[in-house]
C-alpha positions in Angstrom: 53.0 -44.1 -95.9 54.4 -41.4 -98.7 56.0 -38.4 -97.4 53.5 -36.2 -95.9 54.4 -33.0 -98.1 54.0 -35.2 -101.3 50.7 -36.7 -100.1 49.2 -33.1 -99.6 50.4 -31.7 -103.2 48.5 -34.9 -104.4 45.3 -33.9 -102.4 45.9 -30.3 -103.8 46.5 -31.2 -107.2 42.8 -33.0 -106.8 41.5 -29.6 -105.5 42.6 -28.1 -108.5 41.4 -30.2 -111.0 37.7 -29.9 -109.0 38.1 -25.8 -109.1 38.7 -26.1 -112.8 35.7 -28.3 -113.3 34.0 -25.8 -111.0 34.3 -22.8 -113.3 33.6 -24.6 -116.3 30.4 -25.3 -115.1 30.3 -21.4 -114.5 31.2 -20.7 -117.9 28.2 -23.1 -118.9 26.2 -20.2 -117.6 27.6 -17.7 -120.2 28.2 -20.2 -123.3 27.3 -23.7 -123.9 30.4 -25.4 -124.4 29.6 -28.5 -127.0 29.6 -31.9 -126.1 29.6 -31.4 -122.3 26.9 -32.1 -119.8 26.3 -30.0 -116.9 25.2 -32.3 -114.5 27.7 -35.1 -115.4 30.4 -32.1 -115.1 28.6 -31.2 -111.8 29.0 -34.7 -110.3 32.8 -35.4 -110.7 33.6 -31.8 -109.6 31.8 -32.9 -106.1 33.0 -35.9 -106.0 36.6 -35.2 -106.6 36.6 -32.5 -104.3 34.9 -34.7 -101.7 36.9 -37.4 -102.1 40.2 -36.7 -103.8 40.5 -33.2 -101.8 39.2 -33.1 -98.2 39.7 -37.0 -97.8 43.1 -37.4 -98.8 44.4 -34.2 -96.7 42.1 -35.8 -93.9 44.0 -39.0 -94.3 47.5 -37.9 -94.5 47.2 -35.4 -91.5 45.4 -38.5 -88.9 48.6 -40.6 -90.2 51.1 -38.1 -89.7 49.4 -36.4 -86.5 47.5 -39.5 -84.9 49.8 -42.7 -85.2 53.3 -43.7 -83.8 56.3 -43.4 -86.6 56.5 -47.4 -87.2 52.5 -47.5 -87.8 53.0 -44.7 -90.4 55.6 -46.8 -92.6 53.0 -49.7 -93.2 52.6 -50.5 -96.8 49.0 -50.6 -95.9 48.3 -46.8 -96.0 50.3 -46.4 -98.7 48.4 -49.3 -100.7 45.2 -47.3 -99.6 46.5 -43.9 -100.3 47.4 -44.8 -104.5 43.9 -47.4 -104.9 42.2 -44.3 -103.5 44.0 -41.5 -105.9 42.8 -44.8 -108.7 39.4 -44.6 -107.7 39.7 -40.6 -108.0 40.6 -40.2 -111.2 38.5 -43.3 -112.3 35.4 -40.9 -111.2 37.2 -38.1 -113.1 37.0 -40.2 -116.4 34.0 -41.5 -115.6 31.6 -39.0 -114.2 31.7 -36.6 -117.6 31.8 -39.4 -119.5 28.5 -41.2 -118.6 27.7 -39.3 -115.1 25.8 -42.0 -112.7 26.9 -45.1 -115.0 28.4 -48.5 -114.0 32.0 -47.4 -113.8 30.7 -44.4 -111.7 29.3 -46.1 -109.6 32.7 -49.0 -109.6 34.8 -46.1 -108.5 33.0 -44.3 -106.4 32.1 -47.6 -104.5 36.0 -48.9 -104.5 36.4 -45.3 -102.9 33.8 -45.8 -100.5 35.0 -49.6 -99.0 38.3 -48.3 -99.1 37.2 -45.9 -96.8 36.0 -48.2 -94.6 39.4 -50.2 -94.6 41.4 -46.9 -93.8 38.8 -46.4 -91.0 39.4 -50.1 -89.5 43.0 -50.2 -89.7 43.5 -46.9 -88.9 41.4 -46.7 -85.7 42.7 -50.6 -84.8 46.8 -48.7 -84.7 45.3 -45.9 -82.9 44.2 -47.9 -79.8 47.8 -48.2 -79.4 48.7 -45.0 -79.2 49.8 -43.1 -75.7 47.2 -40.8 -76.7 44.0 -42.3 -77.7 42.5 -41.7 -74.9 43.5 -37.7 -74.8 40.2 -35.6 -76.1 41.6 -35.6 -79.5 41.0 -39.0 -79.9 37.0 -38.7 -79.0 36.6 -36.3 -81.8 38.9 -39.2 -84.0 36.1 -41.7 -83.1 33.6 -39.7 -83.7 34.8 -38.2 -87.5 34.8 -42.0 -88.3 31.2 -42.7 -87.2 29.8 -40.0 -88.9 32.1 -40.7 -92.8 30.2 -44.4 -92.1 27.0 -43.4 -91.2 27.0 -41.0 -94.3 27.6 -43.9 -96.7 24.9 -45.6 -95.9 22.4 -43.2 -97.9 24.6 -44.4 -100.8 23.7 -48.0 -100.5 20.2 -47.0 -100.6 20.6 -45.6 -103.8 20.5 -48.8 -105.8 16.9 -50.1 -104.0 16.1 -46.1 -104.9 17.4 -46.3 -108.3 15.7 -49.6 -109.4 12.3 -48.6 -108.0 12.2 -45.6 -110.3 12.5 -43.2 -107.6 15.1 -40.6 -109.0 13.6 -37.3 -108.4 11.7 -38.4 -105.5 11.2 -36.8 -102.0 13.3 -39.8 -100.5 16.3 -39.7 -103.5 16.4 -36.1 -102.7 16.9 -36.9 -98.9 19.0 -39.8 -99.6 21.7 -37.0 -101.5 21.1 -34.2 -98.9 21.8 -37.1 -95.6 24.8 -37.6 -97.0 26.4 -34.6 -97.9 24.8 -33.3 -94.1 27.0 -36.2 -92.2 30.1 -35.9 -94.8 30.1 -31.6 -94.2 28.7 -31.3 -90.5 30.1 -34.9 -89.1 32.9 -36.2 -91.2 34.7 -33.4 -92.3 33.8 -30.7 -89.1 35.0 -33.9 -86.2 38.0 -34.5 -88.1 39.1 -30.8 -88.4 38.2 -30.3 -84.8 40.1 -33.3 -83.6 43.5 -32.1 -86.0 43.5 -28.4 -83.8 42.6 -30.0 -80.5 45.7 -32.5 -81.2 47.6 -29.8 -82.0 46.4 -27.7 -78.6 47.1 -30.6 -76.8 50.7 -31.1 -78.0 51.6 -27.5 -76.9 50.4 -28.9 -73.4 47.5 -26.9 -72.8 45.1 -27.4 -70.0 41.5 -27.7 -70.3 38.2 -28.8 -68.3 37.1 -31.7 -68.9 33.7 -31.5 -68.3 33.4 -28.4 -70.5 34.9 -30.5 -73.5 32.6 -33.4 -73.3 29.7 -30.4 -73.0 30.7 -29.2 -76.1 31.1 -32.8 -77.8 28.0 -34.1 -76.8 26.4 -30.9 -77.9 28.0 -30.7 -81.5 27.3 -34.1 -81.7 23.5 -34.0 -81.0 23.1 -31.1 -82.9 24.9 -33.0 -86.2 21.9 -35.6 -85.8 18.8 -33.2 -85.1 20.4 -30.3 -88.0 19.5 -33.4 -90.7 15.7 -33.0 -89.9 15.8 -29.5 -92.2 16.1 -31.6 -95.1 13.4 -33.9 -94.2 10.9 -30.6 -93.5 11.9 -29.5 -96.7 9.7 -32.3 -98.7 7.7 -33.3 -95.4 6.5 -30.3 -93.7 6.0 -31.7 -90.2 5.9 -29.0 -87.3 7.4 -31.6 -84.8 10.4 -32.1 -87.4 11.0 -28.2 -88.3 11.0 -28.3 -84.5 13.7 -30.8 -83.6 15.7 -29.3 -86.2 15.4 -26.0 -84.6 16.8 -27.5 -80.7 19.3 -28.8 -83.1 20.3 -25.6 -84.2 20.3 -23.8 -80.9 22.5 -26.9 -79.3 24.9 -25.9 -82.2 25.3 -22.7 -81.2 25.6 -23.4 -77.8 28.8 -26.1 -78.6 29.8 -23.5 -81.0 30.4 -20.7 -78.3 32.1 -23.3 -76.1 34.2 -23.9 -78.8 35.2 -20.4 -79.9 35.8 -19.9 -75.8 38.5 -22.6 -76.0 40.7 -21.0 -78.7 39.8 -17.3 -78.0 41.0 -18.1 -74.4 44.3 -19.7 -76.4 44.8 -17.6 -79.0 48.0 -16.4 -78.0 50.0 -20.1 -78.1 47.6 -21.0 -81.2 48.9 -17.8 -83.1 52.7 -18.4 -81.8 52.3 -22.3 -83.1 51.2 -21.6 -86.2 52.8 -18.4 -87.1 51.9 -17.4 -90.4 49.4 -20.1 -91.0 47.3 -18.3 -88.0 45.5 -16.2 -91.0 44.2 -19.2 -92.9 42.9 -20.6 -89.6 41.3 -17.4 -88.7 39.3 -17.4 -91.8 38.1 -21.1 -91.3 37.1 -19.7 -87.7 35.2 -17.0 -89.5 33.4 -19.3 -92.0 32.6 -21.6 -89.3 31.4 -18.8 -87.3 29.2 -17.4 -90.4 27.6 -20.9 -91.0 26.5 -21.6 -87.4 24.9 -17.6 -87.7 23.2 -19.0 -91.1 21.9 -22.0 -89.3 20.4 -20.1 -86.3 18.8 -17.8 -88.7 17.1 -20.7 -90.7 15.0 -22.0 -87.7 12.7 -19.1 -88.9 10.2 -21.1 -91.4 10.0 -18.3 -94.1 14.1 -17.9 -94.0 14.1 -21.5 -94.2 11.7 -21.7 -97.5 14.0 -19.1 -98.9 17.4 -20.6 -97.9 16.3 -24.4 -99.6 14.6 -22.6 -102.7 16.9 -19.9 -103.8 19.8 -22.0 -106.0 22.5 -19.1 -104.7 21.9 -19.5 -101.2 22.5 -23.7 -101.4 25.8 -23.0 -103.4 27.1 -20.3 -101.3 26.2 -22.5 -98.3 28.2 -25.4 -99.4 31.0 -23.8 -100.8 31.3 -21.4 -97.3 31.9 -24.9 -96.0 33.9 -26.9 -98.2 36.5 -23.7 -98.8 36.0 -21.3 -96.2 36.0 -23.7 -93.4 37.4 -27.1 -94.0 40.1 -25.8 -96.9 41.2 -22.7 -95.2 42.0 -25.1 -92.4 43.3 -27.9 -94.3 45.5 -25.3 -96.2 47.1 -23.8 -92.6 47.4 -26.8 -90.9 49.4 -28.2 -93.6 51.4 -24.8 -94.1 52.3 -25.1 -90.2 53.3 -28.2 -90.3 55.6 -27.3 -93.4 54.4 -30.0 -95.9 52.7 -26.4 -98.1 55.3 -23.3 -98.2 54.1 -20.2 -99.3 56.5 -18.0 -98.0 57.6 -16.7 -101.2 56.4 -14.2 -103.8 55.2 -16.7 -106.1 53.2 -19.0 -103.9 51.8 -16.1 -101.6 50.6 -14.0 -105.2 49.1 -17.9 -105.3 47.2 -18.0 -101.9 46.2 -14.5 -102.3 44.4 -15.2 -105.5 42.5 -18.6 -104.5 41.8 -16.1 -101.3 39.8 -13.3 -103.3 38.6 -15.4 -105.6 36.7 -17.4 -102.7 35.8 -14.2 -101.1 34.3 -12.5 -104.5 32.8 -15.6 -105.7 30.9 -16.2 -101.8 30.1 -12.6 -102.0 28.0 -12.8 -105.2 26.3 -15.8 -104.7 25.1 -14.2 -101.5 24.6 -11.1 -103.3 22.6 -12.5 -105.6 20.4 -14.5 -103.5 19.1 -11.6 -101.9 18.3 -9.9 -105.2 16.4 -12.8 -106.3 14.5 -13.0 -103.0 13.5 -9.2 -103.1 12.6 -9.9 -106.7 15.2 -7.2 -107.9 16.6 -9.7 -110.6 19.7 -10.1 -111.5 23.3 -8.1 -111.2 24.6 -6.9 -114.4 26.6 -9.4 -116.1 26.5 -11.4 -112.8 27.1 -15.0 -114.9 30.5 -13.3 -116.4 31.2 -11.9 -113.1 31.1 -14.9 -111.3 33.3 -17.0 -113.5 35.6 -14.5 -113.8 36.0 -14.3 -109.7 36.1 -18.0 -109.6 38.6 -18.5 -111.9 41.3 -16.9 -109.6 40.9 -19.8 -107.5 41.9 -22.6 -110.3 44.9 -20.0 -111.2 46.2 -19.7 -107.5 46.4 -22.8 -106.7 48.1 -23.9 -110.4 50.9 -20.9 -109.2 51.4 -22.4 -105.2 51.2 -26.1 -106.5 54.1 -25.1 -109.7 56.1 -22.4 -107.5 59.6 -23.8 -106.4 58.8 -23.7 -102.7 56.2 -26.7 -102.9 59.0 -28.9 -104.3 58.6 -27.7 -108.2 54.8 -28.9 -108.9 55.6 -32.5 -107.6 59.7 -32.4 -107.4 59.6 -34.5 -110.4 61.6 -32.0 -112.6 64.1 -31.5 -110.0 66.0 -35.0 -111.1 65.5 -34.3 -114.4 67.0 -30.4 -113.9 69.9 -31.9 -112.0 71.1 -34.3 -114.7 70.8 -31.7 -117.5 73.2 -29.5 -115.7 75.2 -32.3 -114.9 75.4 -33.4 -118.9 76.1 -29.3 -119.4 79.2 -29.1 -117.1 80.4 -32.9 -118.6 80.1 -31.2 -122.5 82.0 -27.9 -121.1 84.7 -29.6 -119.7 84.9 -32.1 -122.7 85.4 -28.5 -125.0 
């Protein structure tokens, strides 16, 4: 496997290029920009975010934090890790290119059964470990089930596709049972399982009992939470139901949870020092989104929450950023593979920080204009991309400040030999 640090600029070099796609297709809302198609744009700025973001830090942080030192040096992960970053930027060419055309659909499936490799191989050098069986490991499992399960709503999108069905009820479902088990079940288990791994390796005691409560609870609650989407084109009381024990069982995990690390808090902030603020905010989101949740099992807040455009994208994004980035971003700082304890890189953070804040905050905003029928904010559309594009620009300053290695620590050779040539030519004068 590459160097940790190295693999995690890669993963937020991949976040960066999805932020910039992100506030084009803001600026789409104030001018139309010639040539490009929105919902081509739209597709490889989820999918590299997806993919080349939250998968690749997932990856390098279960190989570093998961697997013994000899298992990490296998050519294998490193094979995966560059075929992977391949696929990637395939979908980056060929997303606004052609959107859901043949070499779309290539990468994105090369992505997809390399996934499934990295899963096999991966989980088959974990059962070796002293500490597969450690709670950690459970929530490991489980990450893995739920990133397979979600893939299989892609496979039904070729039968879907070739019957004609694009815009249906079920291709509709198809997108929205994915993206549930990649959010809630992929990406939430895997985040879970890195900060229990972490509580575990500062030898901390817990019950049990309590823990497998709070798994089996999160986990039933992943499966029932799907049925909103299907009441959303199927209106079926016992459904809206199911999805509303769901919901409650969520909240119920979600206190256990927030027990666990409030109770602690104390070792958790001393472990990850100044990384304990990104992590708080994750908390926060994650916090905020199981409060959304609960709220939705009310029918009319749940017409307005699937209907209303801001709400959906303020939803996904309090995800995506607020909890799994914010996480991804301190876990990596603690572990030292991300500095930001410089001006440069902090000025960085800071920025991608208030620009996810602002941008969140007028989505929301607006949602609740739109649903009192008050219209729209002033110049919201110039607002928004304005707020948004601090995000882009932070990261561009944390990934080309000096204390993450000088972008990728490719110019450091390059600096080194012109001051070596410099001293040569003085002392030839």
């Amino acid at each position: 496997m590459l160097k940790p640090a190295f693999g995690i600029r890669i993963a937020l070099l991949n976040l960066l290029i999805a932020a910039f796609l992100g506030v084009t297709l803001r600026f789409i809302f104030i001018h139309e920009i010639p040539g490009i198609d929105f919902m081509k744009i739209l597709h490889a700025h989820s999918h590299i975010a997806m993919l080349g973001w939250v998968f690749v830090a997932i990856y390098v942080h279960y190989i570093e934090g998961f697997l013994l030192p000899p298992q990490r040096k296998s050519s294998f992960y490193r094979m995966v890790f560059w075929l992977n970053q391949l696929a990637v930027m395939g979908m980056l060419v060929a997303f606004p290119l052609q959107g859901y055309g043949g070499w779309a659909i290539f990468f994105s499936t090369a992505q997809m059964i390399l996934s499934y490799f990295f899963a096999y191989r991966f989980l088959k050098d974990f059962r070796k470990t002293p500490h597969h069986g450690q709670f950690s490991g459970l929530l490991v499992k489980a990450s893995f089930f739920w990133m397979i399960l979600s893939t299989l709503s892609l496979w039904a999108m070729g039968p879907i596709m070739a019957l004609q069905l694009k815009g249906s009820a079920l291709y509709y479902m198809s997108v929205q049972f994915y993206l549930h088990f990649q959010f809630n079940g992929w990406f939430l288990f895997a985040i879970l399982a890195l900060i229990f791994r972490e509580m575990e390796n500062l030898g901390l005691r817990f019950v049990r009992g309590k823990l497998l409560w709070f798994f089996y609870l999160l986990s039933i609650s992943c499966l029932l939470t799907f049925l909103l989407a299907v009441t959303w084109s199927n209106p079926v009381k016992i459904l809206f139901w199911l999805n509303s024990a769901g919901v409650l069982l969520q909240f119920a995990a979600s206190a256990l949870l927030i027990e666990v690390i409030w109770r602690n808090r104390a070792s958790l902030k001393q472990k990850f020092g100044q990384a304990s603020g990104m992590l708080t905010i994750s908390l926060l989101a994650f916090v905020l989104k199981v409060l959304i949740q609960t709220v939705v099992i009310i029918p009319y807040i749940a017409t307005i929450a699937y209907t209303i455009r801001n709400f959906v994208l303020g939803f996904i994004h309090l995800i995506l950023l607020g909890v799994v980035t914010h996480f991804m971003l301190g876990i990596s700082m603690q572990k030292g593979w991300l500095v930001v304890a410089a001006r440069r890189p902090r000025l960085g953070m800071f920025l991608f920080q208030a620009g996810f804040i602002g941008s969140e905050s007028l989505l929301f905003l607006q949602g609740i204009l739109l649903w009192a029928k008050l219209g729209f904010l002033p110049y919201y559309h110039e607002m928004l991309f304005t707020i948004s594009a601090f995000m882009p620009v932070g990261l561009a300053i944390v990934l080309t400040a000096g204390s993450t290695g000088n972008f990728f620590g490719f110019f450091r050779p390059v600096k080194g030999w012109m001051a070596l040539a410099k001293n040569q030519e003085e002392r030839s004068q």
